[in-house]
C-alpha positions in Angstrom: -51.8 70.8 20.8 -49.2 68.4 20.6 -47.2 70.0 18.0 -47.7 73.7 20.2 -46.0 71.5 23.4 -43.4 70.5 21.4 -42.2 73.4 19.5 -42.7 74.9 23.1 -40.3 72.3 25.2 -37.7 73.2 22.1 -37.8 76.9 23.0 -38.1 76.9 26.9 -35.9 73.6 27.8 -34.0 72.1 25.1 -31.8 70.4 27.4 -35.0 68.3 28.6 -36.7 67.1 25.7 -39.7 65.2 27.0 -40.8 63.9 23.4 -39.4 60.9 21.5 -37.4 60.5 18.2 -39.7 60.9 15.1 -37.1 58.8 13.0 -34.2 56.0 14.1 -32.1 56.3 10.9 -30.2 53.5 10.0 -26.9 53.5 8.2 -26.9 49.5 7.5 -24.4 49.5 5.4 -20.9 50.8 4.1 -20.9 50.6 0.9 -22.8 52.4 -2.6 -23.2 51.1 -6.0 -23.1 54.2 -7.7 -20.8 57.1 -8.3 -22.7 60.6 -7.4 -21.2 63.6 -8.3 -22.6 65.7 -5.8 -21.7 63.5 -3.4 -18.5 63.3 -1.0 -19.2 58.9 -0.8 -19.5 58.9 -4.8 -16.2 61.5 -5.2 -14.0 59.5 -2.5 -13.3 62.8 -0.8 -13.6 60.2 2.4 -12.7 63.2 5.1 -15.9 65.1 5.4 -17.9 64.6 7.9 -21.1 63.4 5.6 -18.6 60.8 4.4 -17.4 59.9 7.6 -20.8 59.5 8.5 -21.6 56.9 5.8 -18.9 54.9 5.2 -16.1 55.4 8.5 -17.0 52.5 10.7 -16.6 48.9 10.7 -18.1 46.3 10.0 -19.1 47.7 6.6 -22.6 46.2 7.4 -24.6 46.4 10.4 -24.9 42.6 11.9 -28.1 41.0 12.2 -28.1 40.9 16.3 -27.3 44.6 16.2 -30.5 45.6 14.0 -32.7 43.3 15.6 -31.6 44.8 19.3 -32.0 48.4 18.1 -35.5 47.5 16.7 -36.7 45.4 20.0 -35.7 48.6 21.9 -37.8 51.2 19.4 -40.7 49.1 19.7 -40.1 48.7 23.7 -39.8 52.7 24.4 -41.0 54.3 20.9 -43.4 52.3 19.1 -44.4 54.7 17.0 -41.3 55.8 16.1 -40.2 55.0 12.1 -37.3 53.3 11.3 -35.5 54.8 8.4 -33.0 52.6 6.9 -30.9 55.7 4.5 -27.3 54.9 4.4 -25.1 54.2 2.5 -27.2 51.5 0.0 -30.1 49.5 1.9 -30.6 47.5 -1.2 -27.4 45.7 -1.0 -27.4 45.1 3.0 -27.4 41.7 3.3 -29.7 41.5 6.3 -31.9 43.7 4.9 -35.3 41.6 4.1 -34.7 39.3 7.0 -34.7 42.6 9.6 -37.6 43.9 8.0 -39.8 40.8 8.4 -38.3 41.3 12.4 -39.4 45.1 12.4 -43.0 43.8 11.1 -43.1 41.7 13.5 -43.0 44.4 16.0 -45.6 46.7 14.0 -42.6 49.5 13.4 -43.0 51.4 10.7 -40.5 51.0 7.7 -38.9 52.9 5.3 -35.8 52.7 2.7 -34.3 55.6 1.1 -32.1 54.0 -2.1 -30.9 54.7 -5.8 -33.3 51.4 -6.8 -30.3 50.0 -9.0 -31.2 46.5 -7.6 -34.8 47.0 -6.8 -36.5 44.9 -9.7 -34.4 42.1 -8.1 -36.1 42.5 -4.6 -39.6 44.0 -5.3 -41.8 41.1 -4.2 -39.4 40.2 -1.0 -39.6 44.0 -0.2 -43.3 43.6 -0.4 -44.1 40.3 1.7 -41.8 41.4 4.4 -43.8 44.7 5.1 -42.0 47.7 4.2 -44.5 50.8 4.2 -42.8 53.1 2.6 -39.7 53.6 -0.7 -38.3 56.9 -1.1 -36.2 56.7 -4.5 -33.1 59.2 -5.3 -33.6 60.4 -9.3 -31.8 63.0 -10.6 -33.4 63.7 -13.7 -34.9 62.3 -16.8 -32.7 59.1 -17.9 -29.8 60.5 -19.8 -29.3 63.6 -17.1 -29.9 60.9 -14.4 -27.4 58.2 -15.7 -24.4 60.7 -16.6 -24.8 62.1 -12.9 -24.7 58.8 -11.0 -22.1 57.2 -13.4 -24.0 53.8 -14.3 -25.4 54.0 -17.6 -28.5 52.1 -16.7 -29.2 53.3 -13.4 -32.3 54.9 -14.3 -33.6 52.4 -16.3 -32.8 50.3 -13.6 -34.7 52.1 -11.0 -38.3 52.2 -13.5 -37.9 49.1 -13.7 -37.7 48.4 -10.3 -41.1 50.7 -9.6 -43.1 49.0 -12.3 -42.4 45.7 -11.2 -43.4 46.9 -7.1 -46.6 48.5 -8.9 -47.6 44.9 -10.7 -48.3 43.4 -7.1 -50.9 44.4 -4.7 -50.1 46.7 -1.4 -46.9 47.5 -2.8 -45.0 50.3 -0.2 -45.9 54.2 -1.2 -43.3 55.5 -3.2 -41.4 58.7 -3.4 -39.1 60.2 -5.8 -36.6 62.7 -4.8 -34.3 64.7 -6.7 -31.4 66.6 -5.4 -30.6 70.0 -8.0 -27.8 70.4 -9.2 -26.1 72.4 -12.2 -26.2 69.1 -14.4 -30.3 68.7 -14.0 -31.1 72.5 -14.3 -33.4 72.9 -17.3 -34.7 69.3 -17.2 -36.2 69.8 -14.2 -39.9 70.2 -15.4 -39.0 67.9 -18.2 -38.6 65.0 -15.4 -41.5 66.1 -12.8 -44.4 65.9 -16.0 -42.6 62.3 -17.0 -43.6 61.2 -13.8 -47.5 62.2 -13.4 -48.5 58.7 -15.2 -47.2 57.1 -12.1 -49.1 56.8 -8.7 -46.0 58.2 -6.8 -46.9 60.0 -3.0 -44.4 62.5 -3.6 -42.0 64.1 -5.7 -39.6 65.8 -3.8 -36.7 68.2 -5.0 -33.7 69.3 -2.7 -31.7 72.3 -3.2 -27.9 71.2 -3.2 -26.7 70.9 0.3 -23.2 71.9 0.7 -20.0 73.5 3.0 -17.6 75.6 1.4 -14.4 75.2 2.9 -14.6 79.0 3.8 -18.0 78.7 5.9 -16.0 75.3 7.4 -13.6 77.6 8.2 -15.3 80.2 9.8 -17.4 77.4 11.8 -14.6 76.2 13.4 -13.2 79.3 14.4 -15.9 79.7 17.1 -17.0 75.7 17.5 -14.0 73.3 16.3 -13.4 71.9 20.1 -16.9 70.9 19.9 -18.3 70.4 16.9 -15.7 70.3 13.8 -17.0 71.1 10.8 -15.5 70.0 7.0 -16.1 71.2 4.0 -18.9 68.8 1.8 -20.2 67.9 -1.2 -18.4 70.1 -3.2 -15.8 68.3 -4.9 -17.2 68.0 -8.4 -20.4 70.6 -7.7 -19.8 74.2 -8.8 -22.3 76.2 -7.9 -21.1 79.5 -10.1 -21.8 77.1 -13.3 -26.0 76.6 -11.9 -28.0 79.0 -14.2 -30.0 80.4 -11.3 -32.7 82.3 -13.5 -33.1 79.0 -15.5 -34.0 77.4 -12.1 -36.1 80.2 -10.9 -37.9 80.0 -13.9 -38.6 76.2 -13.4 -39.5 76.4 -9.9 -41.9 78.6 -10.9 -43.2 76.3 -13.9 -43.3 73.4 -11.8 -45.4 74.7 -8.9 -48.0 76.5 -11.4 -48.5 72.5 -13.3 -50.8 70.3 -12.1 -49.7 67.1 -10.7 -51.9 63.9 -9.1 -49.4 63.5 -6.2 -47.4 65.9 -4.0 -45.0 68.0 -5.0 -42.2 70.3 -3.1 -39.2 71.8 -3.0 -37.0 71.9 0.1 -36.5 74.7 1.2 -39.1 76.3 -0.2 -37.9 79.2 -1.5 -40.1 82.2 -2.0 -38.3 84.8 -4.7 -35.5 85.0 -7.1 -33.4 87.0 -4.5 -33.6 84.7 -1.8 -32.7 81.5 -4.5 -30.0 83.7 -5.4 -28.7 83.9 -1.7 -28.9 80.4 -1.3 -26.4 79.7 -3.5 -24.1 82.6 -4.1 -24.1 84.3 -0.4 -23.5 80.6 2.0 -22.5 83.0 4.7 -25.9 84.6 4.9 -28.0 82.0 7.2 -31.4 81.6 5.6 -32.8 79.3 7.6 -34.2 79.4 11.4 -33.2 76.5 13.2 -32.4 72.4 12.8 -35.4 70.5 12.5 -33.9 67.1 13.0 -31.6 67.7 16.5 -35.1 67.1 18.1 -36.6 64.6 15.7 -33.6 62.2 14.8 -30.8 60.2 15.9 -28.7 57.8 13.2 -27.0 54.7 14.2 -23.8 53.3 12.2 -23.3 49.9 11.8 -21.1 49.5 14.5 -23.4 51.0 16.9 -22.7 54.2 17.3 -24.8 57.1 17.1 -25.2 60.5 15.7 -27.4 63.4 15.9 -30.0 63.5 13.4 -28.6 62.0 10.5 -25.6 61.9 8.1 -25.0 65.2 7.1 -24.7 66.5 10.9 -21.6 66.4 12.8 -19.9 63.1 13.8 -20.7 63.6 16.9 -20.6 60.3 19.3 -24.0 60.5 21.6 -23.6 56.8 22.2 -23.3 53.5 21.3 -26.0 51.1 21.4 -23.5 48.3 22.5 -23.5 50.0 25.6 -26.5 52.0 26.2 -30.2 51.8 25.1 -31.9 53.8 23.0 -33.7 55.6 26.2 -30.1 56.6 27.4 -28.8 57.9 24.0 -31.7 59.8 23.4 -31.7 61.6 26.6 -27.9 62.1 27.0 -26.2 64.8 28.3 -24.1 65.2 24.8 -27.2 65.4 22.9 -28.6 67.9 25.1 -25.7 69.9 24.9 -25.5 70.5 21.2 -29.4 71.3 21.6 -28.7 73.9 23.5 -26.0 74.9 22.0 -28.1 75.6 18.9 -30.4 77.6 20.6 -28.2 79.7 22.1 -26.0 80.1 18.5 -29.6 81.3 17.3 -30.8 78.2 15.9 -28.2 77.0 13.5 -24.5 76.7 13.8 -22.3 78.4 10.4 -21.9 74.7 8.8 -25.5 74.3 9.0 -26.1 77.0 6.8 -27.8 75.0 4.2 -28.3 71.5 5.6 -31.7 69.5 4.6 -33.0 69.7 7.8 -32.9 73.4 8.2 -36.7 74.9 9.2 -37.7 77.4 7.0 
């Protein structure tokens, strides 16, 4: 019934949304110890919005009054909201243990999203200051992995950081997620089956999420007074080189396998045709609407906040500084773009394939 009210108040009054944030996202930090390919942060292209997003504010990490505020006021108005700390490397914030013993503190549910380079290193404090919950970014077995994150060791790095969380008891659930690109295409089964003799949650791949600079371009031509769109994550990605009926094929392999834990692909793509859409025909909206313009609000580390999470438009709906988290989430530029999404059908051009498109 709950989820029938809320899907309900999206359709009928977007502009009052009576039910609170599933995630506070929390971009701690500035900085990344790794070099992504398919990513604008690892690729210096520092203009795109996802990058301006990650790494544009100041200080480069969040100070220690500033977390502890925002996580006093998501345990005073939404307790059971979780707190996602995703951007740009949680590992290396410097606050980060002491602000998760503070979260526990306030029973808030915890999460980090990281690469695990440093996670042997802080396994046990990670553990006896509460976190519930490690979602790791792989790319593909080691060799695949290592060559598309530029550190030679960065997936040895990160089993090693697992296996030494698994050796203690209550360690946080893990996840593994891997973004596809034309680098891990054919290893992709190869890496899912090397992970079945580990008690992971969830093994998550994510189709490549990406602007052209010719959908940026067609965005702005109808919303670039309101919400500017750049081109992203396409710097070092091209999509023409991704065999499409090698992935097909190991979608297919991978969801016929057996495996002890979860395992998806987002967005689930149903047919060869519609994969081939995805990636050839960006104009072509897939998708129905954004998921996370009703679930999500990210805070940089100098307070400010965004919709939903990096990859959405840098969009100022607040800063915490100067308004609480009841005022941002309610505020009149948040439920403009809401309702501006409805009314542009549910997604906006740029949004064309975004994570947090529903399906």
């Amino acid at each position: 019934m709950k989820n029938y009210l809320k899907e309900l108040n999206k359709k009928v009054l977007p502009q009052n949304y009576f039910f609170p944030p599933k995630w506070i996202v929390l971009g701690v930090n500035n900085v990344c110890n790794l070099h992504c390919k398919m990513c604008d942060v690892g690729t210096n292209n520092l203009e795109s919005n996802f990058a301006k997003n990650l790494v544009g504010t100041h200080p480069i990490n969040m100070p220690l009054e500033l977390i502890k505020k925002i996580i006093d006021q998501t345990a005073q108005y939404y307790p059971q909201t979780k707190l996602g700390y995703g951007f740009t490397e949680p590992l290396v914030y410097p606050h980060l243990i002491e602000s998760l013993k503070y979260a526990n503190t306030k029973k808030l549910f915890t999460t980090i999203t990281t690469n695990a380079l440093t996670l042997k290193h802080k396994a046990k404090d990670l553990i006896d200051a509460g976190l519930n919950e490690l979602y790791i970014s792989l790319d593909g077995p080691q060799d695949i992995h290592n060559e598309i994150r530029g550190h030679k060791k960065s997936f040895q790095k990160a089993l090693e950081g697992i296996e030494e969380l698994l050796k203690y008891k209550n360690p946080p659930t893990i996840s593994i997620f891997c973004v596809i690109t034309e680098w891990n295409i054919g290893y992709l089964k190869e890496f899912a089956s090397f992970f079945k003799k580990y008690p992971l949650k969830h093994l998550g791949f994510m189709h490549t999420n990406f602007t052209p600079p010719e959908i940026a371009v067609i965005h702005n031509k109808i919303w670039k007074d309101l919400y500017p769109a750049t081109d992203s994550n396409i710097d070092e990605i091209a999509i023409e080189n991704m065999d499409l009926n090698v992935l097909w094929n190991e979608i297919d392999a991978i969801r016929n396998d057996n495996f002890p834990f979860q395992v998806s692909f987002s967005p689930e793509i149903k047919s060869k045709e519609l994969l081939d859409i995805f990636y050839l025909n960006p104009e072509i909206q897939v998708g129905k609407k954004c998921n996370d313009i009703f679930n999500n609000i990210m805070i940089k580390s100098d307070g400010s906040v965004i919709p939903a999470h990096g990859r959405c438009y840098n969009l100022d709906i607040g800063n915490i500084y100067n308004s609480d988290l009841k005022q941002i989430w309610q505020s009149s530029i948040l439920k403009k773009i809401r309702v501006d999404l409805q009314k542009a059908g549910g997604l906006f051009p740029a949004c064309s394939r975004c994570c947090s498109i529903s399906y």
